[in-house]
C-alpha positions as CSV (number, residue, x, y, z in Angstrom):
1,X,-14.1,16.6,2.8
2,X,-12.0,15.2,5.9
3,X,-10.3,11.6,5.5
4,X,-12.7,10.8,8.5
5,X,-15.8,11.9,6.3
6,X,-14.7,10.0,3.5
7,X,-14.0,6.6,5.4
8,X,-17.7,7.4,7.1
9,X,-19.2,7.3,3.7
10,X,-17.3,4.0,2.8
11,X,-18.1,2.3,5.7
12,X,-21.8,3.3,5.0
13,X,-22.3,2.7,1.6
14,X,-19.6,0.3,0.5
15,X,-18.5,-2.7,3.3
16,X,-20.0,-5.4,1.2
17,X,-17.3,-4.1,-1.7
18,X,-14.7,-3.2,0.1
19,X,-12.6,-3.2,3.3
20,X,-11.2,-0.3,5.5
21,X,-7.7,-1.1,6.7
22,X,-6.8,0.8,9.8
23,X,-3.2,1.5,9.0
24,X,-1.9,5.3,10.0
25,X,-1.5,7.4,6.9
26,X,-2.9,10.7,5.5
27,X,-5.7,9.3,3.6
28,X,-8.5,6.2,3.8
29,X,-7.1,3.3,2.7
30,X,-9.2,0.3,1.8
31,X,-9.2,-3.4,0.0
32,X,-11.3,-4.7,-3.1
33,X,-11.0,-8.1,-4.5
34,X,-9.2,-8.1,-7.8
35,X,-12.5,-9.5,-9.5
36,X,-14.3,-6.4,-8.2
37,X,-12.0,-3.4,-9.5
38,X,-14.1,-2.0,-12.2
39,X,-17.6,-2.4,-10.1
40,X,-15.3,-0.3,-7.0
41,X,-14.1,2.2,-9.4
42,X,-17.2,3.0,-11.2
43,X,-18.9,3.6,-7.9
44,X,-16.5,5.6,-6.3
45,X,-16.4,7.7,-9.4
46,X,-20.2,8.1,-9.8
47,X,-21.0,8.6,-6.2
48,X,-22.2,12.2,-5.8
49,X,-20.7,12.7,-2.1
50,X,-17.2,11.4,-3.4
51,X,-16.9,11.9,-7.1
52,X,-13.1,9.8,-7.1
53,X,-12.5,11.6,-10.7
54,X,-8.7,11.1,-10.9
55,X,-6.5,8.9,-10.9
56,X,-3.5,10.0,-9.2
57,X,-1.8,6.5,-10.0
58,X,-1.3,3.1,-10.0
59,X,1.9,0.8,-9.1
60,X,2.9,-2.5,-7.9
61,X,4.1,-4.0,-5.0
62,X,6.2,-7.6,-5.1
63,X,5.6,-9.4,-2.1
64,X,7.2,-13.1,-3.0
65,X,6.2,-15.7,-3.2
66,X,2.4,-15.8,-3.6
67,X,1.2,-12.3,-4.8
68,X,1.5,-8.9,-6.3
69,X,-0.6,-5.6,-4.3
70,X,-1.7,-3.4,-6.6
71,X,-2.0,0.5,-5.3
72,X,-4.3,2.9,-6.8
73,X,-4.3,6.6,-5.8
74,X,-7.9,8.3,-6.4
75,X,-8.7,11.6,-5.4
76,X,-11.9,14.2,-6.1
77,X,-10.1,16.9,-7.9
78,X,-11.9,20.1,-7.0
79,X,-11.8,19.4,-3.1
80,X,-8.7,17.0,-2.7
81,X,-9.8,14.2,-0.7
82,X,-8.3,11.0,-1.6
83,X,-8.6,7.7,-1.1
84,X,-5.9,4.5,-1.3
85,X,-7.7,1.8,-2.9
86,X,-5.4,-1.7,-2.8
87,X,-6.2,-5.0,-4.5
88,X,-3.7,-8.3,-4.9
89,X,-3.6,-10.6,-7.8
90,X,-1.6,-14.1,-7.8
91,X,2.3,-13.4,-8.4
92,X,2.0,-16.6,-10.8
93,X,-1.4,-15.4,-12.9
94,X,-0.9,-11.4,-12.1
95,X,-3.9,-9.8,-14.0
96,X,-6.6,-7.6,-13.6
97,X,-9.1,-5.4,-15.7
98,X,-8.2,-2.2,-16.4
99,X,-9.3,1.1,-15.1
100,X,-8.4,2.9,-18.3
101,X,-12.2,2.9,-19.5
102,X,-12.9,4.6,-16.2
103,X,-9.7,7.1,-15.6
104,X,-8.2,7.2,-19.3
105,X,-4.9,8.4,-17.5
106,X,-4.5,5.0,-16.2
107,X,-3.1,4.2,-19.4
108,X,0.6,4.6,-18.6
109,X,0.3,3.7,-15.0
110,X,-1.0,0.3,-16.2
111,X,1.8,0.2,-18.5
112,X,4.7,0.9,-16.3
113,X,3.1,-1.9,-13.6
114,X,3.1,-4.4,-17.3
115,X,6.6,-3.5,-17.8
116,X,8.1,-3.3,-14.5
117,X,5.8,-5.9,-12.8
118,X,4.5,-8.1,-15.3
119,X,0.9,-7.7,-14.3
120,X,-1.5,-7.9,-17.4
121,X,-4.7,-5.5,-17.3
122,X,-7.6,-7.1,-19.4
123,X,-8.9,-4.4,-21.9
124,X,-6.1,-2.2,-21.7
125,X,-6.0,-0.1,-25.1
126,X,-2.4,-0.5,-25.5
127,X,-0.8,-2.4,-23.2
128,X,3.1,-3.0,-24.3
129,X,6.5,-1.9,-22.6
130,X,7.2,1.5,-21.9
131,X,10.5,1.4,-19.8
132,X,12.5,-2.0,-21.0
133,X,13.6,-2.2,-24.5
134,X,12.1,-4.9,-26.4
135,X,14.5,-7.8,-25.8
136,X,14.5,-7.4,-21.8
137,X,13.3,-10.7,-20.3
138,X,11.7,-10.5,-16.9
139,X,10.1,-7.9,-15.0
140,X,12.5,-5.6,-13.2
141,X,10.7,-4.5,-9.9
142,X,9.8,-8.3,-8.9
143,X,12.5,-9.1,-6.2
144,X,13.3,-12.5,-7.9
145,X,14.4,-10.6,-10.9
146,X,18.3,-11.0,-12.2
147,X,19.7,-9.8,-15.5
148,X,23.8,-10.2,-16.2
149,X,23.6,-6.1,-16.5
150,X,21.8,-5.6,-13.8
151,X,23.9,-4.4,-10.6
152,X,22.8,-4.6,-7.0
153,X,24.4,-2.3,-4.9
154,X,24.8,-3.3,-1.3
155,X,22.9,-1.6,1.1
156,X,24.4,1.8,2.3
157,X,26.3,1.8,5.5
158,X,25.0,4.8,7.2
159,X,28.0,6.5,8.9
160,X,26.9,9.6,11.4
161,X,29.7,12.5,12.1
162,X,31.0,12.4,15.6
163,X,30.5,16.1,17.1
164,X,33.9,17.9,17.7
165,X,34.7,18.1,21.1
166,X,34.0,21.4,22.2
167,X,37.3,23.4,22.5
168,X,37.5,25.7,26.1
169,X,36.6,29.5,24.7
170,X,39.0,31.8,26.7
171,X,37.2,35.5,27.0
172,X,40.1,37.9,25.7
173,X,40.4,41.0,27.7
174,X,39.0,44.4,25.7
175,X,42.1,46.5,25.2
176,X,42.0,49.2,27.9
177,X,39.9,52.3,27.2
178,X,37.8,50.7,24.7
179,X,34.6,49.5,26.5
């Protein structure tokens, strides 16, 4: 199935759930309110044209100071077409269901965006740290996040080579009777 089929069906079926952004990637990309995740999910799962029945991932995006995007990466399996499904939550009450009960590979995905992003997902089956140790205050992949051991390296100065000038090639004469 093309990206072009896939938004067709969406924008048949689904535009009281969701929203089609028109932003230039490989794949649809749409928008769900936070409050309707698990209704999207189901349906994108159980619908027999798309069958959504992995979860390629989910992850965080920190944009200060109001609220937190959340990305999830679907895709039909068997045929390949995917979809970018993207939701926000408040940066001050960051939480959501969890799509675990739908994709049970969510699990860690869910966990690493806890850990790194402080987001809590409602009916997650384990849902604790997986990257920071135990006494790690903070969420590291918010942008207001500071820790004494933590080191921000400046941005890299990108330096491009100059070309060499090109040097005058002098032809040397073949040695005589040797053509």
């Amino acid at each position: 199935m093309t990206p072009a089929e896939v938004e067709q069906i969406l924008k048949e079926q689904y535009t009281s759930l969701l929203t089609l952004e028109t932003i230039k990637t490989n794949h649809p990309t749409a928008r769900v309110a936070a409050d309707q995740i698990i209704t999207v999910c189901q349906k994108l799962k159980e619908d027999p044209r798309l069958q959504f029945d992995y979860l390629l991932f989910v992850s965080g995006i920190d944009y200060p100071p109001d609220k937190i995007d959340l990305v999830y990466l679907l895709t039909h399996f068997a045929s390949g077409h995917k979809l970018v499904l993207k939701t926000s939550v408040l940066r001050n009450i960051p939480e959501i269901e969890s799509v675990s009960s739908i994709w049970p590979g969510a699990n860690w995905h869910e966990r690493e965006t806890f850990d790194l992003f402080g987001v809590t997902f409602h009916h997650h089956p384990d849902l604790r740290r997986i990257f920071c140790d135990g006494v790690t205050e903070g969420h590291p992949l918010r942008k207001d996040y500071t820790d004494d051991d933590f080191v921000k390296l400046p941005e890299p100065t990108v330096i491009l080579p100059t070309p060499a000038p090109k040097a005058a090639v002098q032809a040397t004469p073949a040695p005589e009777g040797k053509n």
